[in-house]
C-alpha positions as CSV (number, residue, x, y, z in Angstrom):
1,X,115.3,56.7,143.2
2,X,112.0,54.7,143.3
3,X,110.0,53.9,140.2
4,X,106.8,51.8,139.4
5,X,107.4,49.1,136.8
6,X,104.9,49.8,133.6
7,X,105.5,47.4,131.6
8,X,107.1,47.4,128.2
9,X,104.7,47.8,125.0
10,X,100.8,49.0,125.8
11,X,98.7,46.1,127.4
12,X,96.7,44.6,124.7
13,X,100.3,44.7,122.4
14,X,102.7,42.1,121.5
15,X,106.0,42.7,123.0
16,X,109.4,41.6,121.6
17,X,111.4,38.3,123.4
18,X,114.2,38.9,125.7
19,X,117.4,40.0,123.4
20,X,115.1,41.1,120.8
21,X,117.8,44.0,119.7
22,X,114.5,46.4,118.9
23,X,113.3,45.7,122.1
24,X,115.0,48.3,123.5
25,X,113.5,50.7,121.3
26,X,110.5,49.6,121.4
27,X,109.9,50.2,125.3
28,X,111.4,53.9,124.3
29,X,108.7,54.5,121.9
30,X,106.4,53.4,124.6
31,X,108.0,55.6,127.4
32,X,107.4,58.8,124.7
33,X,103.5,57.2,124.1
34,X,102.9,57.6,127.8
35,X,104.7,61.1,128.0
36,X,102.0,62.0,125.7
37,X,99.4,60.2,127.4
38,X,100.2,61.7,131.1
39,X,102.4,64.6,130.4
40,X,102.9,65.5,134.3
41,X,104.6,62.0,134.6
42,X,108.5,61.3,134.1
43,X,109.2,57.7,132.0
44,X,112.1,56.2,131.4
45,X,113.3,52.7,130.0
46,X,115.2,50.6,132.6
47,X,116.7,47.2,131.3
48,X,116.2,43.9,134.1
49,X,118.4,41.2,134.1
50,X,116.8,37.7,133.1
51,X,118.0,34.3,132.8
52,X,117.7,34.0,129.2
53,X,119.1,37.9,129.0
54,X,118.1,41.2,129.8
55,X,114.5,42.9,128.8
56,X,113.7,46.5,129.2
57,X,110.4,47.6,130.7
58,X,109.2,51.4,130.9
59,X,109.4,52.8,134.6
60,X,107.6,56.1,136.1
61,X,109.9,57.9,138.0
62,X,108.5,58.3,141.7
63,X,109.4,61.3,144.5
64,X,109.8,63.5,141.5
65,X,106.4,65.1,143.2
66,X,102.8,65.1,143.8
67,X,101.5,65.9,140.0
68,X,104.3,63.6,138.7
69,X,103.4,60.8,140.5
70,X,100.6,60.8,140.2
71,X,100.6,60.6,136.6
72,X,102.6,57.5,137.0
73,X,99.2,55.5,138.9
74,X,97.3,56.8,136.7
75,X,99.4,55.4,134.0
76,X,100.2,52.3,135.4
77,X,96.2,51.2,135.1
78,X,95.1,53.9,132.9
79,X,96.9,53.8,129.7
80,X,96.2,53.2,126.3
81,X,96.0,49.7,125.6
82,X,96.8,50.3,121.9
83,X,99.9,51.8,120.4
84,X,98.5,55.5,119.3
85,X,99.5,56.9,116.0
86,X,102.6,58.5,116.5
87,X,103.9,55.4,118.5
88,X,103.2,53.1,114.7
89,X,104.9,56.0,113.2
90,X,108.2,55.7,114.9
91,X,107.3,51.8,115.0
92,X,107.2,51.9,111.1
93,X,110.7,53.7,110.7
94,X,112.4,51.4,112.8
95,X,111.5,48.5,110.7
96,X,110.9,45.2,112.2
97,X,108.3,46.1,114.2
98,X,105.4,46.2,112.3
99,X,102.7,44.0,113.6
């Protein structure tokens, strides 16, 4: 299945390090940000290997059709750059990732 990397906290954010353990969550409260943002698109979190460990970034789904993809473009340079507030909310329960 092909998918377009998104990235893994909004743009103008401060992501965790590689092997962060809340990093993992934090690119699933981003994946559930952008559902909100672009309802039409599918996001998931998909974890990449790198040489210090692995990282997870938040993919759109692609082929899942027209309306679905396209929402994934338009998400790729057209979302939020902030975290919105239900994002800090679930940011705030986790602990750890208040910034």
């Amino acid at each position: 299945m092909d998918y377009l990397n998104i990235g893994t906290t909004p743009s103008e954010e401060d992501c965790l390090s590689v092997n962060d353990p809340l990093a993992r969550a934090e690119a699933q409260i981003y994946a559930r940000q952008l559902g909100r943002e672009f309802p039409a698109g599918i996001f998931r979190v998909k974890g990449f290997q790198h040489d210090f460990g692995v990282y997870y970034e938040v993919v759109a789904m692609l082929g899942q059709g027209e309306a679905s993809d396209a929402a994934a473009f338009e998400a790729e340079g057209n979302g939020s750059p902030r975290w919105d507030a239900q994002a800090r909310h679930e940011r705030a329960l986790l602990g750890g990732l208040e910034k």
